[in-house]
TIGUMAR-81685 format. One line per 2 residues: number of its first residue (from 1); their letters; for each residue x, y, z of N, C-alpha, C. Coordinates in pm, 1 decimal, padded with zeros to 6 digits. Layout:
NUM	A	X:Y:Z:X:Y:Z:X:Y:Z  ...
This chain:
1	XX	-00243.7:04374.1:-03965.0:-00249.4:04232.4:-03993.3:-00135.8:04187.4:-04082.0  -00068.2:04284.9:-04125.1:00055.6:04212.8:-04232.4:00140.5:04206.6:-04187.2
3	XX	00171.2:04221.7:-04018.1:00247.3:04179.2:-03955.0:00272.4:04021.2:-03935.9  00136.8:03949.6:-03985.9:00152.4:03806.8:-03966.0:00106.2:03739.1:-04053.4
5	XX	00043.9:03838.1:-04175.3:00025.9:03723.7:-04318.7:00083.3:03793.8:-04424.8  00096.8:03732.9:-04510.2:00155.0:03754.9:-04675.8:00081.3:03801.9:-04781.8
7	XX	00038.9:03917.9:-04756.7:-00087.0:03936.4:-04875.6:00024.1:04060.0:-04937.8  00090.6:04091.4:-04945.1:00127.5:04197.5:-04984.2:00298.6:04208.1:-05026.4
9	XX	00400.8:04156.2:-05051.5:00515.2:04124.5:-05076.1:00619.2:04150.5:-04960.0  00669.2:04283.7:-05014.3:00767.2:04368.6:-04933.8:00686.4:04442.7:-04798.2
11	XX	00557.3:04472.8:-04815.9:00498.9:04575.3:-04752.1:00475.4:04466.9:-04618.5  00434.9:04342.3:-04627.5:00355.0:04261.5:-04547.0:00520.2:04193.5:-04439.1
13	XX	00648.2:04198.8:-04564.8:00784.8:04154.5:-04489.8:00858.8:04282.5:-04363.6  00808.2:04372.1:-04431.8:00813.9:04506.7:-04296.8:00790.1:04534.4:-04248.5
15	XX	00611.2:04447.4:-04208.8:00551.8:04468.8:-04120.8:00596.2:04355.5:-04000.5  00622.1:04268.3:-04028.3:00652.9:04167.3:-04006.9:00806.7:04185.7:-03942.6
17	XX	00885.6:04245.9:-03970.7:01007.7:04288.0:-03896.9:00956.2:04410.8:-03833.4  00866.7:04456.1:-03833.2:00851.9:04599.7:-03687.2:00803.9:04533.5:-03578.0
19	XX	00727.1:04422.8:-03621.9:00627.5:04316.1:-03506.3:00766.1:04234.0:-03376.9  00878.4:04207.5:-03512.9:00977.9:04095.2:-03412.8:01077.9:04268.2:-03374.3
21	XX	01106.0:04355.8:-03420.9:01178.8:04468.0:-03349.7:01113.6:04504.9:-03243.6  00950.7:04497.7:-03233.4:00852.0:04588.0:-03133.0:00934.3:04478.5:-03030.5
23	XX	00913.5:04354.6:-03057.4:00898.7:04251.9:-02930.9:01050.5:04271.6:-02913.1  01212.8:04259.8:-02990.4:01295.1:04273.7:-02894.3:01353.0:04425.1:-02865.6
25	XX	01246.5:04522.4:-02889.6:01290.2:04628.7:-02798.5:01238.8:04587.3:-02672.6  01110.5:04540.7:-02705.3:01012.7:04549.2:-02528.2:01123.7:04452.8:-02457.8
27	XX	01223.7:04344.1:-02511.7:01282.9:04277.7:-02413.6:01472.6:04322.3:-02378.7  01478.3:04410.7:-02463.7:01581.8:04507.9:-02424.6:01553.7:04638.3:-02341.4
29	XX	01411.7:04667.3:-02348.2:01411.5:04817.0:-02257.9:01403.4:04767.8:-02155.2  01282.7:04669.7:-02105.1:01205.3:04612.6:-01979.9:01300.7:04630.8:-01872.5
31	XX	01445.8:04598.2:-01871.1:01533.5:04595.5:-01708.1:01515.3:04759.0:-01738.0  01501.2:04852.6:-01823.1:01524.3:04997.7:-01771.6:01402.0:05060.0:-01751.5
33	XX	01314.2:05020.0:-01693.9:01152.0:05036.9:-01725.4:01065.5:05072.2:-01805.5  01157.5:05097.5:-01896.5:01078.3:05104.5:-02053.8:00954.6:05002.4:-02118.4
35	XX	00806.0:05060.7:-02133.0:00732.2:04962.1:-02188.6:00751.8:04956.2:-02367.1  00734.5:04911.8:-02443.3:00681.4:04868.5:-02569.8:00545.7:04829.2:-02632.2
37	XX	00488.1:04927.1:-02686.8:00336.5:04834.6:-02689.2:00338.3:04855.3:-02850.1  00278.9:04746.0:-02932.7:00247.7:04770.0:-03071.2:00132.9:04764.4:-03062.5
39	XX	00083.2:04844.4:-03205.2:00022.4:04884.5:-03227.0:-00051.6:04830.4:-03403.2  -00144.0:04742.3:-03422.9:-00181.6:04696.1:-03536.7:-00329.0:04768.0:-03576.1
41	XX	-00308.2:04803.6:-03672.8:-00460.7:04869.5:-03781.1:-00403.8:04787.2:-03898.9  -00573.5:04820.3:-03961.3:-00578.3:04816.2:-04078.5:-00536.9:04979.8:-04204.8
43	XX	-00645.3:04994.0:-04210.2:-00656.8:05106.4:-04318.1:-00686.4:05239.4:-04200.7  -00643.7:05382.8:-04207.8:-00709.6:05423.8:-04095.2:-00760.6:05536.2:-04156.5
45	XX	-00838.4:05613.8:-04208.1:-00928.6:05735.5:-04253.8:-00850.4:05811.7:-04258.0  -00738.9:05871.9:-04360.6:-00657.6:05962.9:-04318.7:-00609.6:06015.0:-04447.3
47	XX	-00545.4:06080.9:-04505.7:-00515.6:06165.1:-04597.0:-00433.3:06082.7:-04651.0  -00351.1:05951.2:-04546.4:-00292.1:05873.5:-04671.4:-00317.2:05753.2:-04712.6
49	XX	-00470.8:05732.0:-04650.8:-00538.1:05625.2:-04713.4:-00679.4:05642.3:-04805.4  -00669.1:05790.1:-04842.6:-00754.2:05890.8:-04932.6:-00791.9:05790.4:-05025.5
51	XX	-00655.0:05694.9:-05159.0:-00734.7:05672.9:-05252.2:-00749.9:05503.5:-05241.1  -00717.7:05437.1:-05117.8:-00772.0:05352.0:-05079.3:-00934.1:05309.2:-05030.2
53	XX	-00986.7:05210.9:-05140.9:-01162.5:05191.6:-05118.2:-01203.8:05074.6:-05045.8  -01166.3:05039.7:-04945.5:-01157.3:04934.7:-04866.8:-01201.3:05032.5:-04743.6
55	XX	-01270.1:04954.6:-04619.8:-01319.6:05017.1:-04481.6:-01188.9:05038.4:-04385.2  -01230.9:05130.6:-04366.2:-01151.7:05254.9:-04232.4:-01164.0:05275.4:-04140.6
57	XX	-01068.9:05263.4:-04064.0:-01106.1:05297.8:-03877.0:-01076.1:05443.8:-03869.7  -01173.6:05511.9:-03786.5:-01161.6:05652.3:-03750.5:-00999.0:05682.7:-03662.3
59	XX	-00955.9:05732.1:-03650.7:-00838.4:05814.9:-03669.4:-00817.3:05824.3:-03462.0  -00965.2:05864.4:-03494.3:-00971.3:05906.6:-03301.0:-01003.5:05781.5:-03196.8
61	XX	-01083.4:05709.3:-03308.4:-01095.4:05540.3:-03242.7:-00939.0:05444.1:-03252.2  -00879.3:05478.6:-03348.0:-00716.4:05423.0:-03297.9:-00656.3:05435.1:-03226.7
63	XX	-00622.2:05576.0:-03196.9:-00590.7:05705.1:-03071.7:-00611.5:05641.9:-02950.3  -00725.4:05620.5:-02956.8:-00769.8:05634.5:-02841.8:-00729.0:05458.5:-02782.9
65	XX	-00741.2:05376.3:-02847.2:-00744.8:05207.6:-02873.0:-00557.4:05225.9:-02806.1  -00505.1:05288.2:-02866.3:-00360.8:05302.3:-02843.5:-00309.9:05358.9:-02704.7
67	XX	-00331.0:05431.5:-02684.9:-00342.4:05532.5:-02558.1:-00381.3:05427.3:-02429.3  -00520.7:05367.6:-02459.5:-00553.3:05281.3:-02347.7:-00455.2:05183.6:-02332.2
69	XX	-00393.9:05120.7:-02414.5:-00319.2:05010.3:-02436.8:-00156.5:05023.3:-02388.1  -00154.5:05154.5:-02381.3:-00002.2:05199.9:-02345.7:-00025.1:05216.4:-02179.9
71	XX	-00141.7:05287.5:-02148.3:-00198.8:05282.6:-02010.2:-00215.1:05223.4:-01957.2  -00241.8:05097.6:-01990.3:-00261.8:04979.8:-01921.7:-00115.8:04879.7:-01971.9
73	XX	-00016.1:04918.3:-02069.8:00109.1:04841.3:-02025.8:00114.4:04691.2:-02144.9  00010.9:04760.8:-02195.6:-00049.9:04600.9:-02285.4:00111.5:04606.6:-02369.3
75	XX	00125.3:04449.9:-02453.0:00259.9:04461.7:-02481.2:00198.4:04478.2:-02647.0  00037.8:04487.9:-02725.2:00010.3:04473.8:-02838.2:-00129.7:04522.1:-02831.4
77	XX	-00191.3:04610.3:-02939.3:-00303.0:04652.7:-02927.2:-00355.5:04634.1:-03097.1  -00488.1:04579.7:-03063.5:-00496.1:04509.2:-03186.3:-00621.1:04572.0:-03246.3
79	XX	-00617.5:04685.9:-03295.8:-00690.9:04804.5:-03307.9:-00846.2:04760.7:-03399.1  -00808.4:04672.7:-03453.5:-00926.0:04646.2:-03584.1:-00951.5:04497.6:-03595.9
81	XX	-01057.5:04411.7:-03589.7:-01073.2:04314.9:-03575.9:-01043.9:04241.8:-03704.6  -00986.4:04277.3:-03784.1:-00927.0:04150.8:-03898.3:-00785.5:04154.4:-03853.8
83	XX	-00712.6:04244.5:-03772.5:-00600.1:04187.9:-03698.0:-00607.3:04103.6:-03561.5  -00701.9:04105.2:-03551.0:-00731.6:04041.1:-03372.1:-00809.6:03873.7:-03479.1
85	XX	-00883.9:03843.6:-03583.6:-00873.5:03717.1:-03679.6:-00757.8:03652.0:-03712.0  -00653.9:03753.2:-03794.4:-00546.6:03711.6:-03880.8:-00414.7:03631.2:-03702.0
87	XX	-00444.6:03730.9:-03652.2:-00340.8:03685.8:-03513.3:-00383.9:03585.0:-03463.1  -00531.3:03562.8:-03418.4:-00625.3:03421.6:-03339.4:-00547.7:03290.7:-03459.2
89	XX	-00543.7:03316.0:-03604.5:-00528.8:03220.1:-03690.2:-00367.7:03173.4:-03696.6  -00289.6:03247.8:-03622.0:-00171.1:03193.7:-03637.4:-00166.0:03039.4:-03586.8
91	XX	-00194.7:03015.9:-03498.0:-00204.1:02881.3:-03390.2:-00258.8:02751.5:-03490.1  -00302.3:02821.8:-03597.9:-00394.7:02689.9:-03671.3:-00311.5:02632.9:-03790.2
93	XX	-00409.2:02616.6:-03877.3:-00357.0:02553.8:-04023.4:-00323.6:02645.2:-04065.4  -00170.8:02671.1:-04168.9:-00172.9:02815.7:-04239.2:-00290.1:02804.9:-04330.2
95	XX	-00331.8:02684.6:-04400.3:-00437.1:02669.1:-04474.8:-00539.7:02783.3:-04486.6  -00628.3:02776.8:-04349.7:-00688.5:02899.7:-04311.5:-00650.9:03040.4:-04345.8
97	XX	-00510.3:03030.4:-04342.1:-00517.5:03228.1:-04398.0:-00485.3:03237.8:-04482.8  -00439.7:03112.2:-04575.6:-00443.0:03112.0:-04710.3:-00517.2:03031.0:-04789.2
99	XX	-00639.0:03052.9:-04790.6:-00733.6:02948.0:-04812.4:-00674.5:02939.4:-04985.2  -00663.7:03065.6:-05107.6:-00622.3:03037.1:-05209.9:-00544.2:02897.6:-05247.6
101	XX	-00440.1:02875.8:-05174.6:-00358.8:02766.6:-05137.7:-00371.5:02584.2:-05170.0  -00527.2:02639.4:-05085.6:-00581.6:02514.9:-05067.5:-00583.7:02422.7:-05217.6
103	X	-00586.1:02288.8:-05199.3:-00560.8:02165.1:-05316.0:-00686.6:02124.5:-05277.0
């Protein structure tokens, strides 16, 4: 999800440039039949989200979320549903994903 909001400084601006690199590789490979699919999680159960206390997607449920998504050609796989929220909310008020904001 910090591919498309600001909660996080530098971390949320790099995600955010892998999102616009994912999309112009997929439109530089495509004439050589090369697919591109990204790939968005949150936190994922793993040794390097150990001392992170926030909820976790299993490791094999990403895997697997990814895999299908490359199989089927998808151009974005949106592994965890506060990235499949934060993405639905682009289209709206930024208001909404920054409710802090709000006056």
């Amino acid at each position: 999800m910090l591919s498309w909001i600001a909660l996080n400084g530098s971390r949320s601006a790099s995600r955010a440039a892998l999102w616009t690199t994912s999309n112009s590789l997929r439109l530089e490979l495509a004439p050589r039949g090369v697919g591109v699919t990204g790939l968005h999680v949150g936190h994922v159960d793993t040794d390097m989200a150990a001392d992170v206390d926030a909820p976790k997607s299993s490791p094999r449920d990403v895997a697997r979320q990814a895999l299908d998504g490359v199989e089927a050609d998808a151009f974005e796989v949106l592994a965890v549903e506060v990235s499949r929220r934060v993405k639905a909310g682009l289209s709206g008020d930024p208001a909404a994903l920054y409710p802090q904001l709000a006056v």
